[in-house]
DRENVEXSE-209170 format. One line per 10 residues: number of its first residue (from 1); their letters; for each residue x, y, z of C-alpha. Coordinates in Angstrom, 2 decimals. Each point is the difference from the previous one (the first is absolute). Layout:
BEGIN
NUM = a = X/Y/Z ~ ...
//
This chain:
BEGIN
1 = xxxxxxxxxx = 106.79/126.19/72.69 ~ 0.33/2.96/-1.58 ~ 2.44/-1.04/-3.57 ~ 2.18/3.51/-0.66 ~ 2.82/-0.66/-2.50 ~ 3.63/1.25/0.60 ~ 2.23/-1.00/-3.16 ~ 3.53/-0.33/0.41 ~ 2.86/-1.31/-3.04 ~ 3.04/-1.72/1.36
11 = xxxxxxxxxx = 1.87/1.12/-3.25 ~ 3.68/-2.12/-0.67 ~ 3.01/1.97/0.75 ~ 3.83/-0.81/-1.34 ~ 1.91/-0.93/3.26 ~ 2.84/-2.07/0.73 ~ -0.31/-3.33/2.00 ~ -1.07/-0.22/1.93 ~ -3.23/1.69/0.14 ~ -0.49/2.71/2.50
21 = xxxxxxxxxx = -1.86/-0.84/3.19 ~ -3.65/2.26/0.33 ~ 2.11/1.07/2.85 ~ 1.82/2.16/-2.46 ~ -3.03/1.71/-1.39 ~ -1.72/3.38/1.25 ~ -3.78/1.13/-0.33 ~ -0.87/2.56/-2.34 ~ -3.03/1.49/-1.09 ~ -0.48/-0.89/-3.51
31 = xxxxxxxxxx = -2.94/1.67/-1.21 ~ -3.14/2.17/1.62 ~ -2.60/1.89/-0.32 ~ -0.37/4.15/-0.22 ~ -2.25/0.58/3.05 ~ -3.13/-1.85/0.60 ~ -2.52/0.15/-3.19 ~ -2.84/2.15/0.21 ~ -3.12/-1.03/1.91 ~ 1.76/-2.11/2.43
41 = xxxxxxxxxx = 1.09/0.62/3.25 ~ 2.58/-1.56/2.70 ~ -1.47/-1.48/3.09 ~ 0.78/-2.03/2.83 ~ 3.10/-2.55/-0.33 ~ -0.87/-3.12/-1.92 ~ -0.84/-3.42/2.79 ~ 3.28/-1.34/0.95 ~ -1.50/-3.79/-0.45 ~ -1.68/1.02/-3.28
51 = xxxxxxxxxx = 0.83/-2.26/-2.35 ~ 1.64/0.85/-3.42 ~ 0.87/-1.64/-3.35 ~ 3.91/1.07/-1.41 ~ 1.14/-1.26/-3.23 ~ 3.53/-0.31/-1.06 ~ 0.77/-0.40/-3.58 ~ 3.39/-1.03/-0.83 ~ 1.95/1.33/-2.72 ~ -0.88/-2.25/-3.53
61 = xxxxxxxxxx = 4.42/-0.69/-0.68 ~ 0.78/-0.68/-3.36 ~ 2.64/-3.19/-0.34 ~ 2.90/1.46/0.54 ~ -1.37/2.07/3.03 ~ -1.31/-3.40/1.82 ~ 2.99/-0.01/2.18 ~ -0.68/2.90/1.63 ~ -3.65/-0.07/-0.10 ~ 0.73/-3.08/2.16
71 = xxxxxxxxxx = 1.33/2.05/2.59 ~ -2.80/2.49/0.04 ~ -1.63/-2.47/0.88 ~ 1.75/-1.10/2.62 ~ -0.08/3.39/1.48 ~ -3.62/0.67/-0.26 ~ -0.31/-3.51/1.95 ~ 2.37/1.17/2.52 ~ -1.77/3.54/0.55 ~ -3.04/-1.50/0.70
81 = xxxxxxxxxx = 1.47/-2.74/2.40 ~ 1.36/2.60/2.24 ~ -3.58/1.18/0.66 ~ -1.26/-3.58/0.83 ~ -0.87/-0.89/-3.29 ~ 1.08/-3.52/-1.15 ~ -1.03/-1.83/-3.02 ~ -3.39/-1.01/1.41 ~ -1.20/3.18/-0.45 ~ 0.49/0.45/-3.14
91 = xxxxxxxxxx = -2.11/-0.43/-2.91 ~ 2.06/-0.59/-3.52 ~ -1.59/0.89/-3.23 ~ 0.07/-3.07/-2.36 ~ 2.76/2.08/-1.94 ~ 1.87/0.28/2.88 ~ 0.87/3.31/-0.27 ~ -2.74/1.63/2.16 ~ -0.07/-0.86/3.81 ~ -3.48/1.27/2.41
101 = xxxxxxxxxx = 0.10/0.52/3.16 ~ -2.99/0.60/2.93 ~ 1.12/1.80/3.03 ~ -1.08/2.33/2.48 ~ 0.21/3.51/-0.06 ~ 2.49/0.33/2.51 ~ 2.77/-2.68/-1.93 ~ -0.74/1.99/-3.30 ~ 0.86/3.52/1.77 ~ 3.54/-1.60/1.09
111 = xxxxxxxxxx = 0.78/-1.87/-3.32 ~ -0.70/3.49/-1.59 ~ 1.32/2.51/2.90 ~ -3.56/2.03/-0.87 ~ -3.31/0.65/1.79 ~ -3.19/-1.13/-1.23 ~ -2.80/2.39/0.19 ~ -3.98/-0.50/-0.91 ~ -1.29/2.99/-2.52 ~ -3.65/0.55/-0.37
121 = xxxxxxxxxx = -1.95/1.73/-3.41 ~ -1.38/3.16/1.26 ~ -2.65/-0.14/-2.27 ~ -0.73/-4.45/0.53 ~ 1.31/-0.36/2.82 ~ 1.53/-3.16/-1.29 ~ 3.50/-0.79/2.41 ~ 2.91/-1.07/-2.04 ~ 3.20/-1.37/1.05 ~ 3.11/1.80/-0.32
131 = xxxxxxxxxx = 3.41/0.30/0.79 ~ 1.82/3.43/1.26 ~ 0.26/1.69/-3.25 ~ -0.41/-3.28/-1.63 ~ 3.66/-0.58/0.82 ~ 0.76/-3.80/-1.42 ~ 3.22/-1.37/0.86 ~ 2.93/-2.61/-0.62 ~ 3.28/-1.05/0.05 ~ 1.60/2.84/-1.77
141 = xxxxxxxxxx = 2.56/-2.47/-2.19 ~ -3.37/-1.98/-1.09 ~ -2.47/2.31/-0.24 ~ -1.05/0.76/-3.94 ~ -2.93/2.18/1.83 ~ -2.32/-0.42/3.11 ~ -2.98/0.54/0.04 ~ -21.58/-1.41/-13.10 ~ -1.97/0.91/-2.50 ~ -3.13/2.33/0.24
151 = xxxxxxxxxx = -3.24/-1.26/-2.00 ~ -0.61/4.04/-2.16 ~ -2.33/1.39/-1.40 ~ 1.63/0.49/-3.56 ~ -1.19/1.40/-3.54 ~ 2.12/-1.15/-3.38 ~ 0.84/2.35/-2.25 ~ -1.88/1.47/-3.19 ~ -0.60/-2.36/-2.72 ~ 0.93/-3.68/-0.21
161 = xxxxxxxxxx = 2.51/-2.68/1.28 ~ 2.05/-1.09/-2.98 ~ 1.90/-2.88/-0.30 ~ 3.65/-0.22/-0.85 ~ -0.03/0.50/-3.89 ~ -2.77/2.48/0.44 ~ -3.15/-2.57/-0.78 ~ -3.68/0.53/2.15 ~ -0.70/-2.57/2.62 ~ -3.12/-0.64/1.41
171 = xxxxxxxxxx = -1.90/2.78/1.11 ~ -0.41/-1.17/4.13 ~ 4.16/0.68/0.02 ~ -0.77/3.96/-0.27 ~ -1.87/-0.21/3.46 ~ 1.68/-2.84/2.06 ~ 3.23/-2.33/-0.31 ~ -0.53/-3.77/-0.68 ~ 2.37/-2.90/-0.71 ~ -1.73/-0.09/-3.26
181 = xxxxxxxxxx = 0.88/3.40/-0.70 ~ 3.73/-0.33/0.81 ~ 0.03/-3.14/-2.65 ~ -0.86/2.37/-2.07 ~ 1.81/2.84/0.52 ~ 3.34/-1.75/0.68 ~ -0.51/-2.76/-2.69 ~ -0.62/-3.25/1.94 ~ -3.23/-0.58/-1.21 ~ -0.25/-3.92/-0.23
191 = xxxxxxxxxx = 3.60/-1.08/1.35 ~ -0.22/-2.79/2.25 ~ 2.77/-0.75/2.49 ~ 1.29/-3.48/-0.90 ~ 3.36/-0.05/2.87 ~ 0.83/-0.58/3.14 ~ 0.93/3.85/0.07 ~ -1.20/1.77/3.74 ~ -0.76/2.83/1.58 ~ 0.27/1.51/3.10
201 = xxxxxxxxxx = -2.51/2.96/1.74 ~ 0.97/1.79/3.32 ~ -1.76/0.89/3.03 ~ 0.70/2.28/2.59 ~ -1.94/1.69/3.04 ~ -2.58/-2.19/0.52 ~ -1.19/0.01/-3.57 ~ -2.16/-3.51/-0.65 ~ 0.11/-1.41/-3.43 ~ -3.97/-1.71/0.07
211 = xxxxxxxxxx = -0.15/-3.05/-1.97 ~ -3.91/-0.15/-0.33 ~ -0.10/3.65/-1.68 ~ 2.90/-1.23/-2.48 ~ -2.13/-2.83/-1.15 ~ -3.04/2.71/-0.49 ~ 2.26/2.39/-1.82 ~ 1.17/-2.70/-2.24 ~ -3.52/-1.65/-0.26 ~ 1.76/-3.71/0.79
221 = xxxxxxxxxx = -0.79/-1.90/3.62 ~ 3.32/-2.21/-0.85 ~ 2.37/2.97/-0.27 ~ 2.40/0.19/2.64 ~ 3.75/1.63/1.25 ~ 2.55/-1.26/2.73 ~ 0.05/1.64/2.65 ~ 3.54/0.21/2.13 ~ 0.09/1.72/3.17 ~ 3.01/1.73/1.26
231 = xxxxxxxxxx = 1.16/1.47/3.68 ~ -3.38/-0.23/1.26 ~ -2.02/0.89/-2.56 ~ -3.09/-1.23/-0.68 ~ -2.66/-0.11/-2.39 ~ -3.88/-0.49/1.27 ~ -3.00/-0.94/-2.50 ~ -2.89/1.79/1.16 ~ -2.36/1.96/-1.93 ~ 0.93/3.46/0.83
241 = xxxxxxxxxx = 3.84/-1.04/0.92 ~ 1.64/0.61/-3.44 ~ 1.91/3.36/-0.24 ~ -0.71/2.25/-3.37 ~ 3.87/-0.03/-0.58 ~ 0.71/-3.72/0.18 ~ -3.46/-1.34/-1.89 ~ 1.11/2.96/-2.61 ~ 3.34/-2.18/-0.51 ~ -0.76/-3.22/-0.17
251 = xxxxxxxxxx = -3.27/0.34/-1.78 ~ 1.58/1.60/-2.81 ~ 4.06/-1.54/0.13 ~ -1.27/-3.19/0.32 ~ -3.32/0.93/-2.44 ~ 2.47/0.11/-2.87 ~ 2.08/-2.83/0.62 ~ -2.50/-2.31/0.46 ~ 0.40/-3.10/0.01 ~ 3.63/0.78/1.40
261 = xxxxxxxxxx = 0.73/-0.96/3.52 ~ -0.09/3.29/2.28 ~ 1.05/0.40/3.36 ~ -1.01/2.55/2.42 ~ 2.33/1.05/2.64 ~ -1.49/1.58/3.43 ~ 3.10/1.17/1.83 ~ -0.82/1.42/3.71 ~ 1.83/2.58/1.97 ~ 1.69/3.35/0.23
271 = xxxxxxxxxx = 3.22/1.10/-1.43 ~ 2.26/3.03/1.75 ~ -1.55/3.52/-1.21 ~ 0.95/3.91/0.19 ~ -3.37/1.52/1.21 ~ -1.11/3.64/-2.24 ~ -1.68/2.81/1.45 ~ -3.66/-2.06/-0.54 ~ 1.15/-3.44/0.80 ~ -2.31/-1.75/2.90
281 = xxxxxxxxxx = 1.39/-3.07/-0.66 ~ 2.19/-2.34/-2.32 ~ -1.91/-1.34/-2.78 ~ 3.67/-1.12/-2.05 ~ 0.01/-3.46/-1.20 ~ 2.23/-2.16/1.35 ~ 2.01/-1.21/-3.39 ~ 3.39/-1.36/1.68 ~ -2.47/-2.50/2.18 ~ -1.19/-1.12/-3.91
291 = xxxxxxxxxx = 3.23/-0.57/-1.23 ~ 1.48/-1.34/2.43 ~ -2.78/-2.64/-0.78 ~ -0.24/-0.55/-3.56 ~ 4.04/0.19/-0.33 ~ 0.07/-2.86/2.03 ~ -2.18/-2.09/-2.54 ~ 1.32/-2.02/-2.65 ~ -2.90/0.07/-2.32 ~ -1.46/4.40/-0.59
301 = xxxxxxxxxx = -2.73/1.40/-2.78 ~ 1.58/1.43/-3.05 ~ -2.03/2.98/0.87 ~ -0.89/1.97/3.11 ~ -1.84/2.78/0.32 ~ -0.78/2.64/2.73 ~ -2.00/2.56/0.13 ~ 1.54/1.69/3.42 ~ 1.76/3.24/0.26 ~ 1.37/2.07/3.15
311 = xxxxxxxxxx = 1.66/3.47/-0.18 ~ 3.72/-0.68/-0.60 ~ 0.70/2.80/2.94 ~ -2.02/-2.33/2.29 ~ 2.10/-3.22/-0.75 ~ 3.65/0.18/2.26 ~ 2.24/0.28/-3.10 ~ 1.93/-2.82/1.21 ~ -2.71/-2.32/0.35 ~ -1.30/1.25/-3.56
321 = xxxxxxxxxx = 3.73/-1.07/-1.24 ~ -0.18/-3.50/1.57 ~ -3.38/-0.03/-1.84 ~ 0.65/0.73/-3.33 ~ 3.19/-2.62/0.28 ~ -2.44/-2.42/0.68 ~ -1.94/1.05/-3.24 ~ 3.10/-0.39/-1.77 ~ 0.83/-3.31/1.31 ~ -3.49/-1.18/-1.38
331 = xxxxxxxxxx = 0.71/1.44/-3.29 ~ 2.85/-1.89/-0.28 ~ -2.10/-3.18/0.39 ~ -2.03/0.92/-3.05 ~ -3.09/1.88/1.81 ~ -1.71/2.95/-1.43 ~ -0.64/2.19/2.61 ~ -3.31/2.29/-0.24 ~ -0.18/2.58/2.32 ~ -3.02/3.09/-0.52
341 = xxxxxxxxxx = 1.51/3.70/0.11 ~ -2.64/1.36/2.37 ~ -2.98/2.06/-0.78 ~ 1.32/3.67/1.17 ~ 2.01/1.38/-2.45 ~ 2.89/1.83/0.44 ~ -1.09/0.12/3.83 ~ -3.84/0.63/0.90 ~ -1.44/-0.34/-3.10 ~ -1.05/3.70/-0.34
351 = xxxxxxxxxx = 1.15/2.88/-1.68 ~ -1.38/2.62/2.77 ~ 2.71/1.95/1.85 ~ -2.46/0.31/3.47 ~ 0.35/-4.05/0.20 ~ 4.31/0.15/-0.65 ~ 0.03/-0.73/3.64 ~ -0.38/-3.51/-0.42 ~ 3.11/-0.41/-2.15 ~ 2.00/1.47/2.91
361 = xxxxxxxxxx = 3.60/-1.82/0.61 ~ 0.30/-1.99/3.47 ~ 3.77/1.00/0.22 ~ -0.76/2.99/2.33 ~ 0.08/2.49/-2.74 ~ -3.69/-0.66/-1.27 ~ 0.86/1.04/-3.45 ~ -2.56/-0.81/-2.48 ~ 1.83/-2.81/-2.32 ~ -1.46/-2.12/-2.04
371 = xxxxxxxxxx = -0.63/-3.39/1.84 ~ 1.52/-3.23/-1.82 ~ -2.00/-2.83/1.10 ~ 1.70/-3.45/1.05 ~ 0.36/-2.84/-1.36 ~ -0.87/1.32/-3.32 ~ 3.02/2.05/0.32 ~ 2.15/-3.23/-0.05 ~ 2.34/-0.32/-3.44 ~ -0.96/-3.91/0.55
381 = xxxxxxxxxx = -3.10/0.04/-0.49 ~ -2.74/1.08/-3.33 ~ -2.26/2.88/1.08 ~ -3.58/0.42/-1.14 ~ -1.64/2.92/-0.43 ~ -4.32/0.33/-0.88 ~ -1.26/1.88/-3.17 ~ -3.41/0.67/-1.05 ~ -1.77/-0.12/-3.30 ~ 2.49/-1.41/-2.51
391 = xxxxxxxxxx = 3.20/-1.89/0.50 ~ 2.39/3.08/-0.36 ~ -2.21/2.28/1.47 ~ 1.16/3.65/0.04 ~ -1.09/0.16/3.56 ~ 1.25/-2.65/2.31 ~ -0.56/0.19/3.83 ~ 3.20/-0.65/1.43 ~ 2.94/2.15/-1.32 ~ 3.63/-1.12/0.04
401 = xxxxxxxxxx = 2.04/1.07/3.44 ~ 3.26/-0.70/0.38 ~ 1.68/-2.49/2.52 ~ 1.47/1.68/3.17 ~ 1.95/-1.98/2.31 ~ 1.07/-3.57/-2.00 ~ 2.49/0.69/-2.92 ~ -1.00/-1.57/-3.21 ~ 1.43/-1.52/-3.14 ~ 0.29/2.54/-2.65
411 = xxxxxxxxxx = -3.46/0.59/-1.40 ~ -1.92/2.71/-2.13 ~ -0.84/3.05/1.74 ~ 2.03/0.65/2.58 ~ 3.81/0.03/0.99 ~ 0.51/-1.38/3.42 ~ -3.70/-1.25/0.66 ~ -2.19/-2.56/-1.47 ~ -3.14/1.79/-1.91 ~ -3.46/-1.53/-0.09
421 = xxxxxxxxxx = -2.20/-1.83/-1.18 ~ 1.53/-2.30/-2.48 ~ -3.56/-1.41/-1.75 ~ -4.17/1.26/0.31 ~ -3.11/-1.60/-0.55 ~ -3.79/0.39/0.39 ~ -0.75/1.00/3.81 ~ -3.24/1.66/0.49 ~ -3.85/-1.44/0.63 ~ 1.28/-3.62/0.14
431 = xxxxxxxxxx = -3.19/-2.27/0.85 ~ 0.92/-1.99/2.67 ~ -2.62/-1.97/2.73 ~ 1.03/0.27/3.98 ~ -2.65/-1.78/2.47 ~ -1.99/-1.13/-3.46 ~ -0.61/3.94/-0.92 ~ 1.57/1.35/-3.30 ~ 2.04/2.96/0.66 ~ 2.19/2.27/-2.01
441 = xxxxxxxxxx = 3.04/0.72/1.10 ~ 3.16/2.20/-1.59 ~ 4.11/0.41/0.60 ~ 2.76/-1.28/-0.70 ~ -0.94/-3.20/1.82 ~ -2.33/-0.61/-3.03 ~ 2.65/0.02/-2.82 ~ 2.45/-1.48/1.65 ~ -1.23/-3.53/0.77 ~ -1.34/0.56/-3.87
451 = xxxxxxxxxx = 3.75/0.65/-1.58 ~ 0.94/-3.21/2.58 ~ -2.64/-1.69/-1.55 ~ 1.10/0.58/-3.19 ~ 3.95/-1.07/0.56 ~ -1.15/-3.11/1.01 ~ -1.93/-0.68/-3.04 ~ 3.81/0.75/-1.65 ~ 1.73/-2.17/2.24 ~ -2.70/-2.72/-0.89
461 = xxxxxxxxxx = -0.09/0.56/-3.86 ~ 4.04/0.39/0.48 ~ -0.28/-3.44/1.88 ~ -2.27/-1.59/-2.57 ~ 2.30/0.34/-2.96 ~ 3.18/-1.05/1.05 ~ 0.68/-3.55/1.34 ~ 2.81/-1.50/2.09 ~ 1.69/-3.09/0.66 ~ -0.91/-0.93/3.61
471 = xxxxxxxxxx = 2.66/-2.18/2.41 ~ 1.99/-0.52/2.66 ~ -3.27/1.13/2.30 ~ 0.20/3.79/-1.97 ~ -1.89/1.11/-3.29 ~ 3.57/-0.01/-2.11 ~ 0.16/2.84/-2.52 ~ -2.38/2.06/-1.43 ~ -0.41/0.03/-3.86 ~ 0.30/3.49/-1.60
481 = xxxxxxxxxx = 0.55/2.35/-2.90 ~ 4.05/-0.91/-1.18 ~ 1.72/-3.08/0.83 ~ -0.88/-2.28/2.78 ~ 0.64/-2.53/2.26 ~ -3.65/-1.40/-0.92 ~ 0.38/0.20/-3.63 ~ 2.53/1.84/-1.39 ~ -0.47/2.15/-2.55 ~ -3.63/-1.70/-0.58
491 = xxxxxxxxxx = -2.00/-1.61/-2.16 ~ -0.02/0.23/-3.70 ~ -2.25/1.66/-2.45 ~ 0.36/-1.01/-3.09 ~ -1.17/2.98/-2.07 ~ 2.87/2.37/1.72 ~ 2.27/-2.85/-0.30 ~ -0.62/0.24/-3.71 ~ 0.35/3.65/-0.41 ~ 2.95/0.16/1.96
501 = xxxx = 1.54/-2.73/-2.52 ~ -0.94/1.37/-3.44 ~ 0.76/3.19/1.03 ~ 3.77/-1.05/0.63
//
């Protein structure tokens, strides 16, 4: 069965009681695209019994908006019954807010009053799915909207890595990245976890995290990391299976933490995506099939990292909203999200007009524009950038862009966007093994399991000096700087105590 993802929000609306009937709503096309991208071409109607995958995400109401998000709801459920659909067809997400359904062809072209076409890549001659214009539809009154890493070949600067205060380390860090190196040039050198702090590595597109090359790269046969599979996804230990991009993460996230428990999270599917001119296929990861995983857990790493990027005009700006809300809501549990800024600058990574082409728009005016990437372009989340050669290098790969289509907190740089990145680190010639080899590798997925890496080790030192007063099932409260619930205003010393009394 061919999966193709059509996202629709059943948003809450204020109406009186009752609620109107679907009977009262219209179709309307919501969003589409501006002619067929380049390369592909229309062919022959798409099989009537073909089966497809359609997703419909339901609004995330606030409290006071639960009422009516109720009846969205309801509405949604009616819509779909009136094409046959009853509740054993549907596939809730553990949140509740997400319903899947598989139909044929023909039940999806009368739900959305569109035609389904098949495109193939003039140039692949790969066949892609697609709608008449890409015309996603829904209940007008509910409907919000309807719709890896490269191992290089890299050379570090002239002269040597520095450290933070400007001291030498050893002389193998001016040719390759090690974890010994960043201990050294971050400040770690000799901190051992002592917590139960965690942290969390994602993979996406079929990237394998290989446990027998982590134990090489760490030189331990007892080292090990959870593994937690997600929609599918899997996660296979052969030799040659693990992927440069997710052996890159977890060697060097969960390198640092060590002895920390680390979890790596394979997460499989496809998420809805706005082909460019030289798309041949969707290589997005799907991030609302994550959360709507790990929001459902009651027990999530302090720390996550990720070292994924897509072009923000690729990512269905409503779908990129629902996203970064998700984000947010982890934030607000007390995880530190990671997420790389991408390895192509402003847009293609070169300054040569002849290659501007690449940075065209996919709006139909194919204006060159600098191309935010997504979900680094998220105001919930902390963006990493890579440097070379010392830890405020005056060259750093990946300059700041500016956040397009998701409005943003107020924040340095820019008005009524969010600018990035918010923090850099080391990121070229990291030394990492795939399929027993050692390899180096460069980009922004390199620093930004490091600067994970590192947060953890806060969260763990943070954990490590205050205590609590566990009960009732919970961990009670924390102990910190100020009064507390743990011990108020602390412990005595008697030498201040002293000064403070002679001195009044």
């Amino acid at each position: 069965m061919r999966s193709v993802w059509l996202v629709l929000v059943a948003a809450g609306l204020v109406y009186a009681s009752p609620a109107p009937s679907f009977r009262d709503c219209q179709i309307k096309i919501k969003d589409s695209l501006h002619g067929v991208p380049q390369g592909w071409v229309q062919q022959a109607p798409a099989p009537q019994d073909q089966l497809i995958q359609v997703k419909i995400a339901l609004a995330q109401p606030s409290v006071h908006e639960l009422e009516k998000h109720i009846g969205s709801v309801d509405i949604v459920r009616e819509w779909l019954a009136t094409h046959g659909l009853g509740e054993e067809h549907l596939h809730n997400s553990a949140a509740g807010d997400v319903v899947t359904i598989r139909v044929p062809v023909a039940i999806a072209e009368s739900m959305l009053d569109t035609e389904f076409h098949v495109y193939t890549h003039s140039t692949s001659g790969d066949n892609l799915r697609a709608a008449d214009d890409d015309v996603l539809c829904a209940p007008q009154a509910h409907a919000k909207h309807c719709p890896p890493l490269r191992q290089r070949t890299a050379t570090l600067e002239t002269g040597t890595v520095k450290g933070l205060a400007g001291q030498d380390v050893d002389a193998l860090c001016h040719s390759n990245i090690t974890l010994g190196c960043l201990q050294q040039l971050y400040s770690f050198v000799g901190y051992k976890p002592s917590t139960n702090t965690t942290i969390g590595v994602t993979g996406y597109l079929k990237e394998y995290a290989n446990l027998a090359d982590y134990q090489q790269f760490l030189g331990n046969d007892s080292a090990n990391f959870t593994v937690t599979l997600i929609n599918n996804g899997t996660n296979p230990q052969g030799q040659f299976t693990g992927g440069l991009e997710a052996n890159l993460d977890v060697q060097y996230a969960f390198g640092i933490t060590r002895p920390l428990k680390g979890t790596f999270y394979s997460t499989g599917g496809s998420p809805p995506f706005i082909l460019e001119f030289r798309d041949e296929q969707n290589d997005n990861e799907p991030y609302l099939d994550w959360l709507d995983y790990v929001l459902n857990q009651t027990i999530l790493p302090s720390v996550i990292s990720t070292s994924y990027t897509d072009k923000e005009q690729t990512v269905p700006a409503d779908y990129a909203k629902r996203v970064c809300q998700g984000f947010q809501t982890l934030g607000s549990r007390g995880v530190s999200l990671l997420f790389a800024s991408g390895d192509a600058g402003v847009g293609n990574g070169s300054d040569d007009p002849s290659v501007a082409t690449t940075c065209q728009s996919n709006n139909g005016t194919n204006a060159i524009v600098f191309q935010p990437d997504f979900p680094a372009s998220c105001p919930y989340v902390t963006t990493v950038c890579a440097t070379q050669k010392r830890h405020r290098s005056r060259r750093v790969l990946l300059r700041r862009r500016l956040l397009q289509c998701l409005p943003a907190p107020a924040v340095p740089g820019h008005a009524s966007g969010r600018a990035y990145p918010d923090v850099a680190a080391q990121g070229v010639l990291f030394d990492i093994v795939p399929g027993s080899n050692h390899v180096a590798v460069s980009g922004t997925s390199a620093s930004t399991p490091t600067v994970a890496g590192i947060v953890a080790l806060v969260n763990d030192a943070r954990a490590a000096a205050v205590g609590n007063n566990p009960g009732c099932g919970t961990k009670g409260f924390n102990a910190s700087e100020g009064w507390d619930p743990v011990t108020g205003l602390g412990t005595p010393d008697f030498e201040i105590f002293k000064t403070v009394a002679l001195n009044n």
